[in-house]
Every structure is written in C-alpha cells, then in structure tokens.
N, C-alpha and C positions, 0 to 999 in steps of 0.2 A: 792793455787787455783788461776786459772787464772780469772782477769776479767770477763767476759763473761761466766763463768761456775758459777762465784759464784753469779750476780746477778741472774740466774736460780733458786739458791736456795732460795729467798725470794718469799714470797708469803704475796699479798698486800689484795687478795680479799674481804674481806666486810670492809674493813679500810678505814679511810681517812686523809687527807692530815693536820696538824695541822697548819705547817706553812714553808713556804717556801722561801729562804733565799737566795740572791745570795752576798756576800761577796769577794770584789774585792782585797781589801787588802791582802787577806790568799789565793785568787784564790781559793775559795769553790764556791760549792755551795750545800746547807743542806734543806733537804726536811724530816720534822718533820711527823713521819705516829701515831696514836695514838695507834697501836699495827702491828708488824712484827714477824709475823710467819717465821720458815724455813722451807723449803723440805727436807727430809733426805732419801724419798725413793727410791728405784729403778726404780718405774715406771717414774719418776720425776713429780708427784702428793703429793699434799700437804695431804691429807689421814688424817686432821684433828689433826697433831702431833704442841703440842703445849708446847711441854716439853724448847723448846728454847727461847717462844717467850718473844720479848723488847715491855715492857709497854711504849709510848712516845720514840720509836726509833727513831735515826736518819741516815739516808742514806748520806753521804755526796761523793760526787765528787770533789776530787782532781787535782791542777795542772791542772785548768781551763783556757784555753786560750781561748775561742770565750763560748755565751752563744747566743741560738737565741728564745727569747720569742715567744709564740705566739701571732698568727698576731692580737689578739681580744685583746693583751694588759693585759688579765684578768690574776691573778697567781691564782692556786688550793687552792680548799679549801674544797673538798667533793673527792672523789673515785682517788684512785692511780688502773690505769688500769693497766700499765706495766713498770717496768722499764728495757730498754736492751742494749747492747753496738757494737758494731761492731770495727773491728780494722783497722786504717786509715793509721798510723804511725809504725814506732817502737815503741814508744811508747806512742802513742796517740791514742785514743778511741772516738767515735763519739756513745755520749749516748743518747738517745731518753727515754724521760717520756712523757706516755700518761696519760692522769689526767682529771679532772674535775670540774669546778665550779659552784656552784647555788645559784642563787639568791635569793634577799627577796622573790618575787613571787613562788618560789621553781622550778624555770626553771633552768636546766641544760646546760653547755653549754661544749660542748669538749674539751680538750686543748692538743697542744702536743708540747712540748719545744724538743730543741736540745742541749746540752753542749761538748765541744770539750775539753775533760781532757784527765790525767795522768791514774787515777783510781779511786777506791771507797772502801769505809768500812763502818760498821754501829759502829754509838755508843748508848750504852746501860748508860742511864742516873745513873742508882744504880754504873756503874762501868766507870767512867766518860776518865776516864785515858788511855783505852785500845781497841785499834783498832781492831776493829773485821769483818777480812779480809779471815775465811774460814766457 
C-alpha cells in the first residue's frame, strides 16, 4: 500500500498524542498516539471497527530530511487531528500533522508540523519488531 493510501487508513479521533519524538540520528520521527484505530471500510469511515486497533501505537516517518515545527515552538500533547502526505519527490513525501496542545489552564492551542521523509509505518509495542506498512 502506497504512502498516502495507507495513512488514510488510520483514524486518530478522540486519541491523543503521548509523545512526540524527532530522532535525528535514525532520521525518524515517532509520534506516540495512546490508541490507533484502522479504516477498513469502503465508505473510508472508521464505522467504529476496532478489531485492529494499537494500544500506545506508534506512527513513525522515515528517511526524514527537513522537519518544520511549528511556529509556537509547542510539540502535541492532546488531539492528533490528521495526519497526511502528499508526493514531492520520487521518493519523498511532504507529511503534514495537525495536533494539538493544552495547557495547565486547559487552553488549547493548534499545531501543525511539516516532515519531509521517505515514508511511514506504525509500530505496535506487543509486537515491537514488525513494521506495519498496510
């Protein structure tokens, strides 16, 4: 499954952001969500199907060449709104995470990062070893 098809099939909706990672060394970067659902249906609606879902999943993007935080400096730590990719390169992808952070006050604030990779797969922490790319 290609990039862009398969982040489709995640569905982040009442989840949030555990923790968020950018790893220069491995060229990741690993966005911890504390449960990830998939899509599996036709309509491409998440219809409540949770037969897949990763308890402390992790989203990571690969073959990270440019990373552009946002401009508030803040990293997520409350609501993953979307995450999506577009194709720049042959083989490079220009992914957009829109997210969220809130403060002690319980004020929210939007956030939306840019990462300039290879690709992406989620790891499921029960099976630590195996990329899970469809």
């Amino acid at each position: 499954m290609n990039t862009i098809d398969f982040l489709k099939t995640l569905y982040f909706g009442d989840r949030y952001c555990v923790d968020f990672n950018i790893d220069n060394k491995k060229k990741e970067v690993r966005i911890i969500v504390n449960c990830i659902s998939r899509i599996r249906s036709e309509s491409g609606e998440w219809d409540y199907y949770c037969d897949e879902d990763i308890e402390m999943g992790t989203v990571v993007i690969h073959g990270v060449n440019e990373v552009i935080l946002d401009k508030t400096g803040l990293t997520p730590n409350e609501d993953i709104y979307d995450i999506y990719a577009t194709k720049i390169e042959n083989e490079l992808y220009k992914f957009t995470i829109e997210a969220s952070y809130i403060d002690e006050e319980a004020e929210t604030t939007d956030l939306m990062f840019t990462v300039i990779g290879e690709g992406v797969y989620l790891l499921d922490p029960s099976k630590p070893n195996i990329k899970i790319t469809s």
